[in-house]
TORKOL-4160 file (C-alpha; in steps of 0.2 Angstrom, whole numbers, padded with zeros to 4 digits, m for minus):
127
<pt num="1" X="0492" Y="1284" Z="0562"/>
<pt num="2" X="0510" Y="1285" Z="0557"/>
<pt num="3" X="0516" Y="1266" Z="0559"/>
<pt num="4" X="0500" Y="1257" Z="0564"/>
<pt num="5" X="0487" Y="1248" Z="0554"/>
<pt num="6" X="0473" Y="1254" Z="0566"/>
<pt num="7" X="0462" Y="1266" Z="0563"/>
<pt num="8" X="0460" Y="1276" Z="0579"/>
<pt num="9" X="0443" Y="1282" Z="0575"/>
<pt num="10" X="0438" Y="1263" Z="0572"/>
<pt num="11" X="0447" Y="1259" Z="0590"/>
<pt num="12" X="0438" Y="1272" Z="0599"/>
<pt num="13" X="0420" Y="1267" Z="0589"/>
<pt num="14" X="0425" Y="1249" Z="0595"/>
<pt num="15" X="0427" Y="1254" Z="0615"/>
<pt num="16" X="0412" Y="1263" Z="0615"/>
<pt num="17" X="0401" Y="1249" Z="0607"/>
<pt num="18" X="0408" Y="1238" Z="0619"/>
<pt num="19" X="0404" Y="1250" Z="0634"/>
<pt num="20" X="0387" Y="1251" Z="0628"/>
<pt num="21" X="0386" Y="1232" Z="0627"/>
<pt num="22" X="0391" Y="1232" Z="0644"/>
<pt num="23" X="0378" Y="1242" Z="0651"/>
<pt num="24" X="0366" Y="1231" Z="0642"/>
<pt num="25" X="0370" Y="1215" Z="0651"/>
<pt num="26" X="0373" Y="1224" Z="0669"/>
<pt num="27" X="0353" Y="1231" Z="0664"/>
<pt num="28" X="0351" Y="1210" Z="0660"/>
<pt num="29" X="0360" Y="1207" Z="0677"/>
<pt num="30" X="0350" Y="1219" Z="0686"/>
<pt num="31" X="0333" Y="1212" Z="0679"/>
<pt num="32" X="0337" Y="1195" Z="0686"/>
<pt num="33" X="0339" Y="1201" Z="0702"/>
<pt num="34" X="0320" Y="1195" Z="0713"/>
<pt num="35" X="0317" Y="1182" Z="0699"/>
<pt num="36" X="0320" Y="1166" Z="0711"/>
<pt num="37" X="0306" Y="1155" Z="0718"/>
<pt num="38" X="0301" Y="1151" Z="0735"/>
<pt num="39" X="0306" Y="1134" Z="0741"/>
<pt num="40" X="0294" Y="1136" Z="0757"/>
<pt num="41" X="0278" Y="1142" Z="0762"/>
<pt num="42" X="0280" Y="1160" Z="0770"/>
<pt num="43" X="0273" Y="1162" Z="0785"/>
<pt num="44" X="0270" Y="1150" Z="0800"/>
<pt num="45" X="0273" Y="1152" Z="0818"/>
<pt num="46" X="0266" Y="1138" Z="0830"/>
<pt num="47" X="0271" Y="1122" Z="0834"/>
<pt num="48" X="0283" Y="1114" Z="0818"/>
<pt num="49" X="0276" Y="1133" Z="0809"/>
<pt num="50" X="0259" Y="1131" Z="0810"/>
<pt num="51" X="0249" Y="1123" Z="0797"/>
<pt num="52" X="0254" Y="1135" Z="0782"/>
<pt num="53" X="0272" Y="1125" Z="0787"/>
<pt num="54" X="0266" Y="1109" Z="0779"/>
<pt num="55" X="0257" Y="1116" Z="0767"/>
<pt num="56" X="0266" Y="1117" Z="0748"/>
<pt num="57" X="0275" Y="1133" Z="0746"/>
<pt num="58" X="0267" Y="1146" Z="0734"/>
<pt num="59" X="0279" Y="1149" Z="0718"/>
<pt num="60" X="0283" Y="1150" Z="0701"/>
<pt num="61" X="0276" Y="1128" Z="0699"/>
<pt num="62" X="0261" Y="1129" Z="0708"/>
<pt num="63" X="0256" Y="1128" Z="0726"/>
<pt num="64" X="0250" Y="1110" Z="0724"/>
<pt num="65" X="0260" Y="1103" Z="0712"/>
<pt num="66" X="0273" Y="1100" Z="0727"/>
<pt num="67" X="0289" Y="1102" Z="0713"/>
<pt num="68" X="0303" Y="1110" Z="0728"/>
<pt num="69" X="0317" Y="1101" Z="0719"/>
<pt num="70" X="0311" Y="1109" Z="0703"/>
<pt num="71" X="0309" Y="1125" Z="0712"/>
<pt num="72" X="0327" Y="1123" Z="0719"/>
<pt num="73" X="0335" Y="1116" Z="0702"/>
<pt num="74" X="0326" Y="1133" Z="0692"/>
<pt num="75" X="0335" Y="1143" Z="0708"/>
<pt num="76" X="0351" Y="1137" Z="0705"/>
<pt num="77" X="0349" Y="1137" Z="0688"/>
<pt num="78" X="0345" Y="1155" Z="0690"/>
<pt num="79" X="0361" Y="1159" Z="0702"/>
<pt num="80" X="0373" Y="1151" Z="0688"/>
<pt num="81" X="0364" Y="1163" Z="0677"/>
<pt num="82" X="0366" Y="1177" Z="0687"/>
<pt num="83" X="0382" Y="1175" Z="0690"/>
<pt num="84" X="0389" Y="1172" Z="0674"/>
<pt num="85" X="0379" Y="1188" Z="0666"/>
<pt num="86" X="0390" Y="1199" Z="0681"/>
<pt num="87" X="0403" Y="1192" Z="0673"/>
<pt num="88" X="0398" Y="1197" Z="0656"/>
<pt num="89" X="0395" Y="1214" Z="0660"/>
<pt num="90" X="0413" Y="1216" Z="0669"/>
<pt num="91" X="0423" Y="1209" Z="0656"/>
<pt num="92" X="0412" Y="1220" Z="0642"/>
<pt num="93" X="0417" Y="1233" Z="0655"/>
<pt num="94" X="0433" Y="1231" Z="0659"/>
<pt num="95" X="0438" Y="1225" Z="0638"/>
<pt num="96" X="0429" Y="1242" Z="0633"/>
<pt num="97" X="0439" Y="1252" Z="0646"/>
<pt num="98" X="0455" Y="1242" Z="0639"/>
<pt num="99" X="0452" Y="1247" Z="0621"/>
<pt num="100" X="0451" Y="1265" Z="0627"/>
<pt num="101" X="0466" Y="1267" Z="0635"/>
<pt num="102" X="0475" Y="1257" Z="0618"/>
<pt num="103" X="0467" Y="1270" Z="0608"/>
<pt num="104" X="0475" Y="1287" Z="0621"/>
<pt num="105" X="0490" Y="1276" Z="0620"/>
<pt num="106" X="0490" Y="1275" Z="0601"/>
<pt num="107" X="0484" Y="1292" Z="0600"/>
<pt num="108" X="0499" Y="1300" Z="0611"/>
<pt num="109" X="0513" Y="1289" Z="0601"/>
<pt num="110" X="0506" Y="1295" Z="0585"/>
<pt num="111" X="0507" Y="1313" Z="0591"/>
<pt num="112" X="0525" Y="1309" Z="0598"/>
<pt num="113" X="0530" Y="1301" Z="0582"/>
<pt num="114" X="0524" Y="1317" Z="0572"/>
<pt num="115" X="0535" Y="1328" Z="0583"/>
<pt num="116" X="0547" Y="1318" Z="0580"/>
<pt num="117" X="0547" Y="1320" Z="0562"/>
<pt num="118" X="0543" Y="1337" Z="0562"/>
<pt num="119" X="0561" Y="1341" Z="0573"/>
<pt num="120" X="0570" Y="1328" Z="0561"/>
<pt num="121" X="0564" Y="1340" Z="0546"/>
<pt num="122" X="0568" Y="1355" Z="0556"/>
<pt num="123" X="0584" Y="1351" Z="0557"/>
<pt num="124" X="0588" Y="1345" Z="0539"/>
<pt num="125" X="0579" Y="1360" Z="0535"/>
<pt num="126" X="0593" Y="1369" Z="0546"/>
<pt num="127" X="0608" Y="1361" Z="0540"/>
């Protein structure tokens, strides 16, 4: 490209990468989605929910192992995650997109600055 040290091919290569790393982590973000634990015992009904209400909730740590702060901590734990692999797969996104648009941009001045020349040379050509 007249004028710049990027190769457009390389800039193009690069947004598509990106993009495909982007749909990666929103495949990663969507698998997350149903991973939680129960923190209580479904079921219930009755007075204080029935029995199955003071019974241990059945999960990821056991129903007996009575751990609801650990299943709540591995919850949250999992939420943070969740959230911050969204965030991945937007700014992957939204940074491929960007690369794109540099790249049409890079592209059309290029062209523009080849036109350019080509009157300049016209005319001295002319005179």
């Amino acid at each position: 490209m007249i004028g710049f040290e990027t190769d457009l091919q390389d800039l193009r290569d690069s947004a598509r990468a990106l993009l495909e790393a982007a749909g990666a982590a929103e495949t990663a973000s969507n698998g997350l989605r149903g991973q939680d634990v129960p923190l209580t015992s479904d079921g219930g009904g009755g007075l204080f929910g029935g029995i199955t209400g003071m019974l241990p909730a059945h999960n990821a740590f056991g129903r007996s192992l009575g751990m609801p702060v650990v299943a709540k901590a591995y919850n949250d734990h999992l939420a943070k995650i969740q959230k911050l692999v969204a965030q991945l797969h937007e700014t992957t996104q939204d940074t491929g997109r960007a690369l794109m648009s540099v790249a049409d941009l890079y592209e059309q001045a290029d062209e523009d600055a080849k036109q350019r020349v080509h009157r300049a040379a016209a005319n001295l050509e002319g005179n």
